[in-house]
N, C-alpha and C positions, 0 to 999 in steps of 0.2 A: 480453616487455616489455609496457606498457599500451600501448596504442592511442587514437587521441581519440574512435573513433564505439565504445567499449566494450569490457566481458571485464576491463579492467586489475583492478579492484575487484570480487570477490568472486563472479566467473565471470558466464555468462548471457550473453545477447547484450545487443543497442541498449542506450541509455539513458546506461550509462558514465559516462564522464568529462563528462557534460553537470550533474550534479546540485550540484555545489559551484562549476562556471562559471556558474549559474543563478540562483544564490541560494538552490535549492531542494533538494531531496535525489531522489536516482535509484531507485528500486523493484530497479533490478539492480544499483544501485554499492552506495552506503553502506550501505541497508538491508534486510536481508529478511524484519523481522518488526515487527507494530504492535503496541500496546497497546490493544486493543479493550475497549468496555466495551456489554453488552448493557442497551439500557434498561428491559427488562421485569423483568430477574432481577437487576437491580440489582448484576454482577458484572460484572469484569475478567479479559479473557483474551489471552495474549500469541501471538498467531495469524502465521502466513504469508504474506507478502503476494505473491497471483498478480501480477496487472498493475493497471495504471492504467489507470481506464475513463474519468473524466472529470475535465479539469483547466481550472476554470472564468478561471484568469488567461490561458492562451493554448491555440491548438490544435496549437500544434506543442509545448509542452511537454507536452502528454495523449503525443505520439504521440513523443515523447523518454523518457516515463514518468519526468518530473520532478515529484515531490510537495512542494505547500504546500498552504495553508491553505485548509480547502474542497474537497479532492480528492476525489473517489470512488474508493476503490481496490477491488478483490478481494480479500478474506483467504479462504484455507484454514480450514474450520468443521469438517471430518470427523471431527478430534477431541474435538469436542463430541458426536457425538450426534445434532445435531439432524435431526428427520425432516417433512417436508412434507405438506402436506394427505392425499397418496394413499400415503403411512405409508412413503417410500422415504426413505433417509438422503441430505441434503442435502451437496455436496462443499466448495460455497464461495458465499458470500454477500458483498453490497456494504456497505463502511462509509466514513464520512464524516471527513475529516483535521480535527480541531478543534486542534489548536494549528500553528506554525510550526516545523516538524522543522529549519530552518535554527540556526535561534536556540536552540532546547532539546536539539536531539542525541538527540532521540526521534521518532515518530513514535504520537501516541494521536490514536485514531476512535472513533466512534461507530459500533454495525452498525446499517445500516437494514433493519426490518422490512417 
């Protein structure tokens, strides 16, 4: 059965059942993938999202891993390719939540460079 501190929705620990009591959406409940869009190469990729690093409306929802508007999460990049200054292939990199995953039933970022 779900539990209220997580797992119910879509496995993984924490987070849980806190993302639709929130207002916002769970990194391990409802969703586990963004719509990133790189702004150098001017493309769109549908990436993995590790954790939430920084959740500017509260600090207990950063450490709940409830995403809105503004969030900094971790997406999985490895399927990109991309390789860092000292030529090693890069695992995962930080993007920015630009709309409100509550209200649109998506989650699209931005990757910060």
């Amino acid at each position: 059965g779900s539990s209220l501190f997580g797992g119910g929705r879509g496995g993984g620990g924490g987070g849980g059942a806190f993302g639709g009591a929130c207002g916002g959406a769970s990194a391990t409940g409802r969703f586990q993938r963004a719509i990133v869009t790189h702004p150098e190469l001017k493309t769109t990729f549908h990436l993995a999202i590790v954790t939430v690093k920084n959740n500017p409306q509260s600090e207990m929802y950063t450490r709940l891993g409830v995403i809105t508007k503004d969030t900094v999460i971790e997406v999985n990049v490895s399927d990109l390719g991309l390789v860092d200054a000292a030529g090693k292939c890069v695992s995962s990199r930080y993007a920015q939540v630009t709309n409100d995953p509550a209200n649109d039933g998506c989650i699209n970022a931005v990757l910060l460079l």
